[in-house]
N, C-alpha and C positions, 0 to 999 in steps of 0.2 A: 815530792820527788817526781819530777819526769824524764822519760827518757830511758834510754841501757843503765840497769842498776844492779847492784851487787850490795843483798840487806842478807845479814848474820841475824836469825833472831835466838831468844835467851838460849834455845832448848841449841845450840850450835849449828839445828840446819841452817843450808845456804841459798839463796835465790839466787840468780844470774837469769837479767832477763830485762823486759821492758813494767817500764813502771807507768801509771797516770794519775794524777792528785793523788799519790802517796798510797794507791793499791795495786797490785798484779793485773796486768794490763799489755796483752800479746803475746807472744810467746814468751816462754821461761821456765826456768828449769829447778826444781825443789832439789837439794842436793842432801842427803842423810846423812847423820854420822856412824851411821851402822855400813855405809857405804852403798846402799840403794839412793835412787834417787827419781823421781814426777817429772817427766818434759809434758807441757801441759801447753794449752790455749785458755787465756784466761781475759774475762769479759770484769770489769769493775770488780776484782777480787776474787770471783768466781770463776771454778775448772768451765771453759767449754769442752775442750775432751781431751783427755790425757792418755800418757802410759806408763804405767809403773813398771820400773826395772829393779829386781831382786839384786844384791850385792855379791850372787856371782853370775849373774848374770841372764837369768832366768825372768821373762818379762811376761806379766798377766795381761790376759787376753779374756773378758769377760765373757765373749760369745762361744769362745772354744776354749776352754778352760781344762786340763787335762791333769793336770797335775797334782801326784799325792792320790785321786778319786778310788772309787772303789772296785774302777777297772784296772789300774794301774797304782800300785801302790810305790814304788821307786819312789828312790830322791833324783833330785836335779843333777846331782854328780853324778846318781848310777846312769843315769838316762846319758848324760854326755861320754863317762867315760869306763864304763860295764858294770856288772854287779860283782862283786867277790866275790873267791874261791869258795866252797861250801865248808864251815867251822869258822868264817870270819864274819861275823855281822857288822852292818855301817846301821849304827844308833841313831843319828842325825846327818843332815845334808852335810855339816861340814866335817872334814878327813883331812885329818883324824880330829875327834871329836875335842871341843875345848874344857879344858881338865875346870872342871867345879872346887873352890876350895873346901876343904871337907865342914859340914853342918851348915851349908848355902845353900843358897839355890839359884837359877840361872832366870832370869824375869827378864829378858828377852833383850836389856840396855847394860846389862851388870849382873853381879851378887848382889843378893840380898843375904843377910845374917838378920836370923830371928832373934838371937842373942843381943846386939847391939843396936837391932832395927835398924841398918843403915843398908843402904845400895850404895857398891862402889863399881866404877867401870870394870872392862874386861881388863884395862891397864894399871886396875886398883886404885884407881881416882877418886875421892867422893862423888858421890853424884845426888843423893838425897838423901833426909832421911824418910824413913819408911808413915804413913798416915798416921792418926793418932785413934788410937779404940775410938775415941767415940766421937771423932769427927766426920769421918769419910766410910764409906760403904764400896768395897770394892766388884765391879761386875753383880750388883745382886744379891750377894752373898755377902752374908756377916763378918765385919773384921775377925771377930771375934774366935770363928769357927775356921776361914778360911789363913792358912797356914800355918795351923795349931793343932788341928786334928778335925774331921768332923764331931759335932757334938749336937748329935739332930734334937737334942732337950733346949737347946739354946736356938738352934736353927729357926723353930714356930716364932721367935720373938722378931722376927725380921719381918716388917710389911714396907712394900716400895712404895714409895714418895711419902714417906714419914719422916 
């Protein structure tokens, strides 16, 4: 591929941008399905320098970086548009928060259900199913213990890059 190109890859982000022998190459833009998205300068596949834009709108800035910190604890919405009246907590950036199905949990692309080990979108789509015991090691931490309960008698059997 050379040239302005527009590539979908599996995970449904979207590139719109300049391509060269088949990699990211000039400007172009990562587009998310969470609805963030990477306008970037990119050299043979590689970021020259980017900027990440949050999906409402909130964009990281690594030298001045303010956000959430332990000077400021706000969300991005209270910063934009006030804090609520005292007896009404905002739990998460998004308002009103997105309703979890009960015995889920929200893994940042979907539900997951422990029960069925499946991830489905926010629109209840499949979307994976969850790793297997004893293939995959998530963050460090043992399948096994991590969303099951700690169980620090199981936790010693975990050594990294075993």
């Amino acid at each position: 591929m050379e040239g302005d190109a527009e590539y979908i890859l599996p995970t449904e982000t979207k590139y719109i941008g300049e391509m060269k022998d088949g990699m990211f190459h000039g400007q172009g833009t990562l587009y998310f399905p969470n609805g963030s998205r990477f306008d970037a300068v990119w050299e043979k596949g590689l970021v020259v320098k980017g900027t990440y834009t949050f999906s409402d709108g909130l964009q990281y800035d690594a030298e001045n970086w303010h956000y959430c910190d332990s000077y400021d604890r706000r969300f991005y919405t209270e910063i934009c548009h006030g804090l609520k009246p005292a007896g009404i907590s905002q739990l998460t950036n998004m308002d009103p928060p997105r309703k979890i199905p009960p015995g889920c949990y929200d893994c940042g692309d979907g539900f997951y259900n422990p029960n069925t080990r499946i991830v489905k979108d926010y629109n209840y789509r499949f979307l994976r199913n969850a790793a297997s015991l004893r293939s995959k090691k998530c963050w460090g931490v043992d399948p096994k213990v991590w969303g099951e309960g700690f169980q620090p008698e199981e936790q010693h059997r975990y050594r990294p890059g075993k």
